[in-house]
C-alpha positions as CSV (number, residue, x, y, z in Angstrom):
1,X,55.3,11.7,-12.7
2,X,52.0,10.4,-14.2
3,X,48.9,12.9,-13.8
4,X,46.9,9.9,-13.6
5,X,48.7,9.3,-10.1
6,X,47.2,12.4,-8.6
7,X,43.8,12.0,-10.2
8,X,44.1,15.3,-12.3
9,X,44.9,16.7,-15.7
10,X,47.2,19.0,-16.1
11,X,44.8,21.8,-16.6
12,X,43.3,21.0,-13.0
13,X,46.6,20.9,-11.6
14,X,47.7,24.5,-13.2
15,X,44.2,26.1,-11.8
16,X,45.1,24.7,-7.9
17,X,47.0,27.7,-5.3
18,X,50.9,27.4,-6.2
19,X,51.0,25.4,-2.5
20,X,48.4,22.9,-3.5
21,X,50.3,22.1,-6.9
22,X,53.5,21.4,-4.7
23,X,51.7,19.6,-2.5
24,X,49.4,17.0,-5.3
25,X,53.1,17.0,-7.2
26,X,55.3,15.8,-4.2
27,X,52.5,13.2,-3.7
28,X,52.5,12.1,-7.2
29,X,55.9,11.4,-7.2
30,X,56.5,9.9,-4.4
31,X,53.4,7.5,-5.5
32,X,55.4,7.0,-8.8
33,X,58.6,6.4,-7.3
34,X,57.5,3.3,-4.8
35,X,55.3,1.8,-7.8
36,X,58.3,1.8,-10.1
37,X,61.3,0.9,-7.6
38,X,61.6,-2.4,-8.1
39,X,61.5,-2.2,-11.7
40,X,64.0,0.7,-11.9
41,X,66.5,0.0,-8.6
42,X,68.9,-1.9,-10.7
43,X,68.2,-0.1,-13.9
44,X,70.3,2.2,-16.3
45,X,67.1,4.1,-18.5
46,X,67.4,6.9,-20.8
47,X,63.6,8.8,-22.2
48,X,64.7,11.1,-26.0
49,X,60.8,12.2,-24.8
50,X,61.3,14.0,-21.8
51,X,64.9,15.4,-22.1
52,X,66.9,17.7,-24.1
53,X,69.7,15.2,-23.9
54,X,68.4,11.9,-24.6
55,X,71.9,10.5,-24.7
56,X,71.8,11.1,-20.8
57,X,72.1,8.0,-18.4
58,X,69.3,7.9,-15.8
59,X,69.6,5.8,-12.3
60,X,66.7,5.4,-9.9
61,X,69.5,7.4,-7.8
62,X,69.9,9.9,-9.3
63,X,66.3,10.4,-10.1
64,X,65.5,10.7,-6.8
65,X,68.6,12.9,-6.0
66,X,67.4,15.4,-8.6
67,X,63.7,15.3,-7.5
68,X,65.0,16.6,-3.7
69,X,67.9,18.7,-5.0
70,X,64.7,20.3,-7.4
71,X,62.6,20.3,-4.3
72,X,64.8,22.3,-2.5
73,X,65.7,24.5,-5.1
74,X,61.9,25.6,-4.9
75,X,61.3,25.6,-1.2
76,X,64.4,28.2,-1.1
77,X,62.9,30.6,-3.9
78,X,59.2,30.0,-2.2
79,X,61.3,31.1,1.4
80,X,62.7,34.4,-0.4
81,X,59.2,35.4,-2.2
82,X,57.6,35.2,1.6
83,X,60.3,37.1,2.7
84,X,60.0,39.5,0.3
85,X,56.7,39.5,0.7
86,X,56.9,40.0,4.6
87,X,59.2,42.8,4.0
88,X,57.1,45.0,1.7
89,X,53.7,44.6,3.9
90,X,56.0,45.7,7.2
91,X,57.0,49.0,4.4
92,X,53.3,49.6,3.8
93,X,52.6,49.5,7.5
């Protein structure tokens, strides 16, 4: 995702409350991903810049599979940190 999507630089975006960075990140990709659809439906692409393994094939699928399967990795560790969070208050009380 593009910074210029969300109308931020990445300092601006690393100040915002942890919820508001999920929130402007989600948007920016979804914006990126219905801008760049057409060009990258049918499309095998590989980026040496953004990867460790820049011998790794990249789909529009699979893209997208890995931006909800990361998206749900987070909302599960945000779920146990307000859980944890819930618990220790309840201890304090």
């Amino acid at each position: 995702m593009s910074l210029e999507v969300i109308e931020l630089t990445l300092d601006e975006l690393q100040s915002l409350p942890l919820l508001e960075q999920l929130v402007k990140i989600r948007q920016g990709s979804i914006a990126t991903l219905k801008a760049f659809y057409s060009k990258m439906s049918t499309e095998i692409f590989r980026n040496a810049d953004l990867t460790e393994f820049p011998e790794e094939s990249w789909t529009f699928r699979k893209l997208v599979r890995r931006l909800l399967e990361f998206e749900r990795e987070n909302l599960a560790e945000i779920k146990l940190l307000v859980k944890a969070l819930e618990k220790e208050r309840q201890e304090k009380k």
